[in-house]
C-alpha angles and dihedrals in degrees: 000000000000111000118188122198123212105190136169097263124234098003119108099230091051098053089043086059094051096051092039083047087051091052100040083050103051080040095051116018120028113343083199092062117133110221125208127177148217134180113220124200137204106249135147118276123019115357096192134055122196088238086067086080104058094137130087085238119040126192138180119196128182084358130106123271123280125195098207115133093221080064108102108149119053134173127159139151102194127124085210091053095130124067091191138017082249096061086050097048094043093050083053090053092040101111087179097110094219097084118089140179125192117161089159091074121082090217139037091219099050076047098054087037085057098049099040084056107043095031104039107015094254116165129175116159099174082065078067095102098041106045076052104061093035091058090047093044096042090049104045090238096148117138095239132349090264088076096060101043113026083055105204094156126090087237096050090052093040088050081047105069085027085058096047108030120127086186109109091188094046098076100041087056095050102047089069083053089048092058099056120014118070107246095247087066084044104050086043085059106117093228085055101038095052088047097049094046083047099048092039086057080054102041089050081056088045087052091052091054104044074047096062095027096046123101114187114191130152090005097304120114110211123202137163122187103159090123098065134090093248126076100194133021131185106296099225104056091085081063088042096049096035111022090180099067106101088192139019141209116199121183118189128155131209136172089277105042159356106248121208098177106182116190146166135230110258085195107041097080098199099130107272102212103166119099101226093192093052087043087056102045084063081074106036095267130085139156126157127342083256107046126006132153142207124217131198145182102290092244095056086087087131099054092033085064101043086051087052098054091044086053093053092049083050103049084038092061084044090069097034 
């Protein structure tokens, strides 16, 4: 039995659900099974082909709904799950008992945990540690800011290099190594180690710059870094550097997209009464109420800033 993964790609949740799927599958549905996997990525225009789905089981986990009929296995959390009122409308008709849809959660992996366990028996307390880590990660649930930045936790580094990696083959190599080692041995693994001590270099460089870049008026903090040689950073520095900012606006650009990531401060506790997520689909994008993104053709820069400035006026009357 051939099993393909979709996943949400470099993103720690994503990979987490990948490795507890693979785990609640081989537990509760063929122990014999043979797992491939594939990262998928937001960008503008269709997100699926039809040659996504090459096993005689295909799942997607943290990733948005396909309605594909090779599709057999789904789990998101997202409020932003469906690209079209059809997709919505064919997950509600799908009688199949392998699609599920729980926005409720704050991550994909603590959601496919829950239902392998109160749908189909699935226990696997040596997960613990990880299901764990990928709901407080995913849901911004850390203590302070210093947490998530200053990255002293075997998880946080281990996020760190999934979250950064350019690397296709690297992911699909290390979900087999979520699912059954504890994170402390993984994040002692050489290949890990030397990324993580070279990206956190990076990201204390990153840190200098946002720090530089970044305006911060009326609670928004404001920063554009498409012109540097990085797409994504690590979400919460704007709340480390600025703990005053109740929301922030990030543009960065890559060969694959322009990025618009829009978040909230988990810390500041002014109300937070915009839906980022609805505030993004506006635009095509989309995500949670408290942190959501937009992602455009890569030579769309232009727009991509003018809807990011017209993202931060908005978030700044909010507070008003």
């Amino acid at each position: 039995m051939r099993v393909r993964v979709c996943f949400h790609n470099r993103c720690f949740d994503g990979a987490c659900s990948a490795a507890v799927f693979t785990r609640f599958y081989q537990s509760a549905v063929t122990p014999q099974a043979e797992f491939h996997y594939r990262g998928l990525i937001h960008r503008a225009g269709q997100l699926f082909e039809e040659s996504c789905f090459d096993g005689d089981e295909n799942a997607i986990v943290d990733f948005k709904y396909s309605s594909s009929p090779r599709l057999t296995w789904w789990f998101d959390h997202h409020q932003s799950a469906f690209l079209t009122p059809a997709d919505a409308e064919h997950f509600r008709r799908d009688r199949s008992g392998r699609k599920f849809f729980g926005p409720e959660f704050l991550s994909c992996t603590k959601f496919i945990s829950h239902i392998g366990a109160t749908r189909f028996n699935f226990q696997a307390p040596d997960l613990n540690e990880l299901v764990y880590w990928a709901d407080l990660i995913d849901g911004a649930q850390y203590a302070d800011p210093k947490v998530a930045v200053e990255m002293r936790d075997a998880a946080t580094q281990i996020a760190l290099v999934i979250e950064s990696t350019a690397d296709p083959a690297f992911l699909p190599r290390l979900i087999p190594v979520l699912a059954t080692k504890p994170l402390a041995e993984i994040a002692s693994l050489p290949e890990i180690r030397q990324s993580f001590e070279r990206l956190y270099t990076q990201h204390l460089r990153t840190m200098d710059i946002i720090r530089q870049k970044a305006e911060l008026r009326g609670g928004v903090v404001f920063v554009d870094v498409s012109d540097q040689d990085f797409e994504g950073f690590n979400k919460f520095i704007p709340y480390y550097l600025f703990p005053e900012a109740v929301y922030s606006v990030a543009l960065s650009r890559s060969d694959e997209r322009v990025k618009i990531a829009v978040g909230s401060n988990p810390w500041n506790p002014t109300p937070k009464n915009a839906n980022l997520a609805s505030i993004c689909e506006r635009f095509g994008g989309g995500g949670h109420a408290k942190v959501a993104a937009i992602s455009l053709p890569p030579n769309e820069l232009d727009r991509g800033r003018s809807v990011a400035i017209a993202i931060t006026r908005q978030l700044r009357i909010e507070l008003e």
